[in-house]
C-alpha positions in Angstrom: -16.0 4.3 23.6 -14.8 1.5 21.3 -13.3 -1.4 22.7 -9.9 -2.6 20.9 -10.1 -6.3 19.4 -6.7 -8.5 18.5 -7.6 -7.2 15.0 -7.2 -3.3 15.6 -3.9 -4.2 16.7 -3.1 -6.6 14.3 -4.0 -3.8 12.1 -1.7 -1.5 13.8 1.4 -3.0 13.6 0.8 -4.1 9.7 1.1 -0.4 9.5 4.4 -0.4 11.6 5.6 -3.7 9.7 3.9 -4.7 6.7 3.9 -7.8 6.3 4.6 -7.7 2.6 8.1 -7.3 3.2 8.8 -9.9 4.8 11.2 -12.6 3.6 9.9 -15.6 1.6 11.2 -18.1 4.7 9.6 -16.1 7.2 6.4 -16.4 9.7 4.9 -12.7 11.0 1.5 -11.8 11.8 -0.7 -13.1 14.2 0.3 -16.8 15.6 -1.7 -17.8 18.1 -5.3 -16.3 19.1 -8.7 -14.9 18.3 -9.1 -11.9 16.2 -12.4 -10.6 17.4 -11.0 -11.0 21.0 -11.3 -7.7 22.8 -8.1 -5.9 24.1 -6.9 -3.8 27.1 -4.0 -4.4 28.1 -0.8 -5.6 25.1 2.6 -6.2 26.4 5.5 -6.2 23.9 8.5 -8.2 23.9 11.6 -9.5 21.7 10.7 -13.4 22.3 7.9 -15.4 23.3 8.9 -17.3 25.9 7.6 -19.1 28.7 8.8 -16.0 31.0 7.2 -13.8 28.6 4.4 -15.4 28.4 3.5 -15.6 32.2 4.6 -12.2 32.2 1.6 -11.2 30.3 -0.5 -13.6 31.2 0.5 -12.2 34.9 -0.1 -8.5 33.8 -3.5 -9.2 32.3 -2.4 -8.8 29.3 -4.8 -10.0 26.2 -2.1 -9.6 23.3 2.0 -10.4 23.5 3.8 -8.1 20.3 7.3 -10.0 20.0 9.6 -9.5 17.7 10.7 -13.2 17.0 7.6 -15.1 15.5 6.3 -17.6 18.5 5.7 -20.2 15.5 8.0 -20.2 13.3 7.8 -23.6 11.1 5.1 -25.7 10.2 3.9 -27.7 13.2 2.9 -31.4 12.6 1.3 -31.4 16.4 0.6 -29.5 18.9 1.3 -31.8 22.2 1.8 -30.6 25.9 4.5 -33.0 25.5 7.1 -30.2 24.0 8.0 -27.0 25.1 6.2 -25.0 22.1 2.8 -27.4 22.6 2.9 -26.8 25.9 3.6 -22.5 25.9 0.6 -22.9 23.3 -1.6 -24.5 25.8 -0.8 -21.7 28.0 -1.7 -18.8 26.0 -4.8 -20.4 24.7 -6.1 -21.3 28.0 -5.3 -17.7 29.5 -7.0 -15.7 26.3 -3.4 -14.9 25.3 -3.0 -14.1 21.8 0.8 -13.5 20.1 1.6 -11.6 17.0 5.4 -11.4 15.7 6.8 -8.7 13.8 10.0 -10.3 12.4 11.9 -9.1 9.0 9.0 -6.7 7.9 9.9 -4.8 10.7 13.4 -5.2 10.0 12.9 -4.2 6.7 10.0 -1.3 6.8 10.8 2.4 7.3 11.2 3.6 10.9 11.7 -0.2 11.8 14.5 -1.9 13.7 17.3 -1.3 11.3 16.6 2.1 11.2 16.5 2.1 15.0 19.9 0.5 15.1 21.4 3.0 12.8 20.1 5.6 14.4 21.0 4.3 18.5 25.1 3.5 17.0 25.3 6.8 15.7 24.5 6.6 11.4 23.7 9.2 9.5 21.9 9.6 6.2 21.3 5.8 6.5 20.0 3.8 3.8 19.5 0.1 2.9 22.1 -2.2 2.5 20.7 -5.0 0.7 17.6 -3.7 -1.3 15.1 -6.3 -1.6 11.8 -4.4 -2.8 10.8 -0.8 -3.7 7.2 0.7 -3.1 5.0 0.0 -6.1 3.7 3.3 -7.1 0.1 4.5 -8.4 -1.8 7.9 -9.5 -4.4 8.9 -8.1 -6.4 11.3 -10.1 -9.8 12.4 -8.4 -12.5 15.0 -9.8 -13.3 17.3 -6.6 -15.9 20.6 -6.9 -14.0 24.0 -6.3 -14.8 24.2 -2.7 -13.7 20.6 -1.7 -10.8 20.8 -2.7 -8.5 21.1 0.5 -10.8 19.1 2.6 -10.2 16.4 0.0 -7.0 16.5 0.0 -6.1 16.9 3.2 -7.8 13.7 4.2 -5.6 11.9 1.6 -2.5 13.1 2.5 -1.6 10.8 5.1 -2.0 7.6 2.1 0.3 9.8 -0.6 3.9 8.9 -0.9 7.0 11.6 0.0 8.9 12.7 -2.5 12.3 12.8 -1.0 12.1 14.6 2.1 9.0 16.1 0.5 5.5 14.8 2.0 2.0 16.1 1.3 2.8 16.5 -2.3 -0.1 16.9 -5.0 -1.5 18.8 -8.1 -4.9 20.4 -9.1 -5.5 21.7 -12.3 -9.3 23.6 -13.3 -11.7 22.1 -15.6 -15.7 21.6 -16.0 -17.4 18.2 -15.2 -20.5 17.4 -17.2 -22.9 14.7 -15.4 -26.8 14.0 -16.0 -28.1 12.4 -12.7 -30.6 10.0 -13.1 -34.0 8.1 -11.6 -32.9 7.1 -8.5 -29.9 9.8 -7.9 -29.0 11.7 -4.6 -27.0 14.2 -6.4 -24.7 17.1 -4.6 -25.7 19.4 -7.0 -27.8 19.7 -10.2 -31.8 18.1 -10.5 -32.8 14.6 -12.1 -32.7 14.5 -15.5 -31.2 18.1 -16.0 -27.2 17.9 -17.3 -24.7 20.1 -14.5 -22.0 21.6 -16.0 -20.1 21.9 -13.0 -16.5 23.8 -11.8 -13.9 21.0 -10.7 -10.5 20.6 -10.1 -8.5 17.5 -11.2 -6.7 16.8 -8.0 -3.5 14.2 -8.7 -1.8 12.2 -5.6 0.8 9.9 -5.5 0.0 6.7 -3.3 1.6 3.3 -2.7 -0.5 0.2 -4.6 -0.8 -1.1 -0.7 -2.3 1.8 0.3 -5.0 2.0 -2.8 -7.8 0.0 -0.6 -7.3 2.6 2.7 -6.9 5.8 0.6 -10.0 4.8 -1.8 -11.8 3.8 1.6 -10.3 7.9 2.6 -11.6 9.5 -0.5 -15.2 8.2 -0.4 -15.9 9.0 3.2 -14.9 12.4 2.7 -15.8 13.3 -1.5 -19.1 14.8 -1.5 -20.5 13.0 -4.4 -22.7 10.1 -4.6 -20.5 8.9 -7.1 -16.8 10.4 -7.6 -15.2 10.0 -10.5 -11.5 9.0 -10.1 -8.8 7.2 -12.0 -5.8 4.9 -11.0 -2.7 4.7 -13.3 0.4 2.7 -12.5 3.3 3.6 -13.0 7.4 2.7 -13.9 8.7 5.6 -11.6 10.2 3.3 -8.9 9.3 4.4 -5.2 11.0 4.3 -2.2 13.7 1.2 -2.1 13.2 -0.9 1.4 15.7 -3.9 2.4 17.8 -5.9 4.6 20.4 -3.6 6.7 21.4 0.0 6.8 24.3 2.1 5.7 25.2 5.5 7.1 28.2 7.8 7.8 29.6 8.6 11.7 29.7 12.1 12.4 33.4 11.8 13.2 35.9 9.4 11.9 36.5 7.0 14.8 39.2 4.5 15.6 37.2 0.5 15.6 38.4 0.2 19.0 37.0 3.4 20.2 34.1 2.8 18.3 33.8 -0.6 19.5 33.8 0.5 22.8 31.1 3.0 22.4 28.9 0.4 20.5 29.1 -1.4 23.2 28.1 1.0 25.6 25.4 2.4 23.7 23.6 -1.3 23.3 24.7 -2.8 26.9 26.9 -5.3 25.5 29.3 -6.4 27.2 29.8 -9.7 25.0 30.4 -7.6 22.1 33.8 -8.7 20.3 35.5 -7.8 16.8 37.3 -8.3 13.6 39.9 -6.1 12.5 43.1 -3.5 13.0 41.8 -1.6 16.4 43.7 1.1 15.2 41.9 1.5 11.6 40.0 4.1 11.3 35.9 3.7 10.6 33.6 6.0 8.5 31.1 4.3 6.5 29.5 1.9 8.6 27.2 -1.1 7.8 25.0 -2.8 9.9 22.4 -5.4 10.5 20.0 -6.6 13.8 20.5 -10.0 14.8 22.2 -12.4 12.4 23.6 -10.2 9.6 27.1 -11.7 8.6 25.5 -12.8 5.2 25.7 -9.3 4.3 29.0 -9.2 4.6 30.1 -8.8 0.6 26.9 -6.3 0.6 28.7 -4.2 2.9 32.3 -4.7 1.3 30.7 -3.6 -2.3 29.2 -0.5 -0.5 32.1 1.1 0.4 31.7 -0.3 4.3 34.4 -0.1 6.8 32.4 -2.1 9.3 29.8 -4.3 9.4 28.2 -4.4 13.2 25.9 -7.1 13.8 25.6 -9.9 15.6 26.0 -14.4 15.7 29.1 -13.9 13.7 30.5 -17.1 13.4 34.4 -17.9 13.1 34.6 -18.6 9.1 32.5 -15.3 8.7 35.2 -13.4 10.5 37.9 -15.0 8.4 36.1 -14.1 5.2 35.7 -10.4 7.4 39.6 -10.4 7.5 40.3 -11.7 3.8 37.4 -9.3 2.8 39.5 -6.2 3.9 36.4 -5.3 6.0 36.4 -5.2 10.3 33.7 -6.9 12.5 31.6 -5.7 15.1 29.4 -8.6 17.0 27.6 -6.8 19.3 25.3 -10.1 19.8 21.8 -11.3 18.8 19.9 -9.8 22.2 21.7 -6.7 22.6 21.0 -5.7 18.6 17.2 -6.0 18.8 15.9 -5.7 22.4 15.7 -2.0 21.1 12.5 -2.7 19.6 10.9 -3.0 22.7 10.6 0.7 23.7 10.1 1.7 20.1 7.0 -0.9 19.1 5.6 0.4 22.6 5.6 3.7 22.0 4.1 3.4 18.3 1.3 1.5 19.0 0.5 3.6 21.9 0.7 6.6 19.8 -1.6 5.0 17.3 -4.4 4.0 20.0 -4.0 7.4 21.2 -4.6 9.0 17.9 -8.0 6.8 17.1 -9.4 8.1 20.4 -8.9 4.9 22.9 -8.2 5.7 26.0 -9.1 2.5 27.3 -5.8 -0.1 26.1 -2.6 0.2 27.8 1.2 -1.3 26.2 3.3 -2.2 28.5 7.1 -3.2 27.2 8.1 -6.1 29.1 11.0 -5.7 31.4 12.3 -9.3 32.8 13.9 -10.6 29.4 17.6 -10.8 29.4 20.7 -11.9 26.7 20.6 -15.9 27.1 24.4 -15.5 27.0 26.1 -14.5 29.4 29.6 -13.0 30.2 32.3 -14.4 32.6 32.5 -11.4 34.5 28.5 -11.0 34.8 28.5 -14.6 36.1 
């Protein structure tokens, strides 16, 4: 059986989070570590701290996942001196390496913000902020009669939904004409001899950064020595990804009552708000983490709330002048969510290549750094 490498995971979670969409400012991917290092045993958590850290290191873990990237600006040294130098040290010294899955996971589909919406209750959620769309391509491929479904079932998994619509292509009939020559292997036909041969044009739609694994797809699986296919880009905007979601409640709620069940539904205790407890909340805004610059985002949308988190005093005065309410739920309880959910991904996607020999575990000591007068 093949033995995982920091790479295969690396590879994993790009898929999760690409790392594309992440902000300009920010610092995802892999931080600390050697690729080619083999892998059985991950352990994912929101921060890398030195408790995390000996947590894995304790576990026998090769490979931390955070959230939060462990490096996040450029170092000028690296001295046992500091607290980061020194947590460094550590990892290199136990074969530890860390990869961080910040705002591309924020951003992607199925990532934290989706998570969020989905744990407080949205429906129909959508970006809040758009900062990108999925660049879209053609794929036009030239498959004999009998290929057909093989081919294009093993591209399905690289084409783009349409709406709530996956799986989605078109094959139209036609004749291919090829003359193989010295040197050919071909499918069908005889050196030298021109094939007129039954085909069907099969079209796909595919995301530009999915061209290199879908073309990788198509020639493991097309029969010919060489297949003939095109790539056309196109205007037709794809899916729109950004910062926050924005979704509906099942009910109309009062912001107190809803307040209250936010805060049950994240374990926060801290959580505090801005606005009329009596109004009444619908349309709902949110973002993980620090999201009070979206504020005006979620006023020009049509929000009643905004629940986030690290919502400062002058951002809750804007809030109130804004005509918008509040919810800080805090920093920790907004994204600790992710731990379950990135563990259960990448062990679903080591399960599906056939490796029974990695384990994820999601690590269970880390706790909010604030803490509440009548936790204390």
């Amino acid at each position: 059986m093949k033995m995982l490498k920091v790479s295969d995971i690396v590879g994993i979670i790009n898929k999760i989070a690409p790392p594309h969409l992440a902000e300009a400012w920010d610092n995802p991917g892999l931080q600390v570590g050697d690729p080619s290092d083999n892998v059985t045993r991950i352990m994912v958590a929101l921060d890398a701290t030195p408790a995390t850290i000996s947590a894995a290191v304790s576990a026998s873990c090769q490979l931390l996942v955070t959230h939060h990237p462990f490096i996040f600006k450029p170092l000028k040294s690296i001295s046992t001196a500091t607290p980061l130098g020194s947590q460094i040290q550590t990892a290199i010294r136990s074969g530890l390496s860390i990869v961080g899955m910040h705002t591309n996971y924020d951003i992607a589909c199925g990532g934290l913000n989706d998570l969020l919406a989905q744990t407080i209750g949205l429906h129909e959620s959508v970006p809040l902020r758009i900062t990108t769309s999925h660049e879209l391509l053609k794929l036009v491929v030239f498959v004999p009669v009998d290929h057909l479904d093989r081919v294009r079932t093993a591209l399905f998994p690289y084409t783009e939904s349409l709406g709530n619509y996956r799986d989605c292509s078109f094959a139209s009939a036609g004749e291919g004409t090829f003359t193989p020559q010295a040197g050919a292997r071909p499918f069908v036909g005889a050196i030298g001899t021109t094939q007129k041969e039954p085909e069907e044009r099969l079209e796909l739609l595919i995301e530009r950064a999915n061209l290199a694994r879908t073309v990788k797809a198509l020639l493991a699986v097309h029969p010919y020595e060489e297949p003939a296919y095109d790539l056309y880009p196109l205007v037709n905007e794809g899916a729109k990804l950004g910062l926050g979601r924005i979704g509906r409640l099942a009910e109309v709620d009062s912001l107190a009552a809803y307040a209250r069940r936010v805060s049950e539904l994240l374990s926060a205790p801290g959580l505090r708000f801005v606005g009329d407890p009596a109004v009444r909340i619908s349309k709902v805004a949110l973002c993980s983490g620090s999201g009070a610059s979206l504020l005006r985002d979620a006023v020009r949308n049509g929000a009643d709330l905004l629940v986030t988190g690290d919502v400062k005093y002058h951002e809750a005065r804007d809030a109130e002048d804004l005509g918008i309410a509040l919810i800080d739920a805090g920093h920790f309880p907004t994204e600790i969510i992710m731990v379950s959910d990135v563990t259960e991904r990448i062990e679903r996607a080591i399960s599906a290549a056939g490796c029974t020999a990695c384990q994820v575990l999601p690590c269970c000591i880390q706790t909010d750094p604030f803490r509440n007068i009548t936790s204390c």
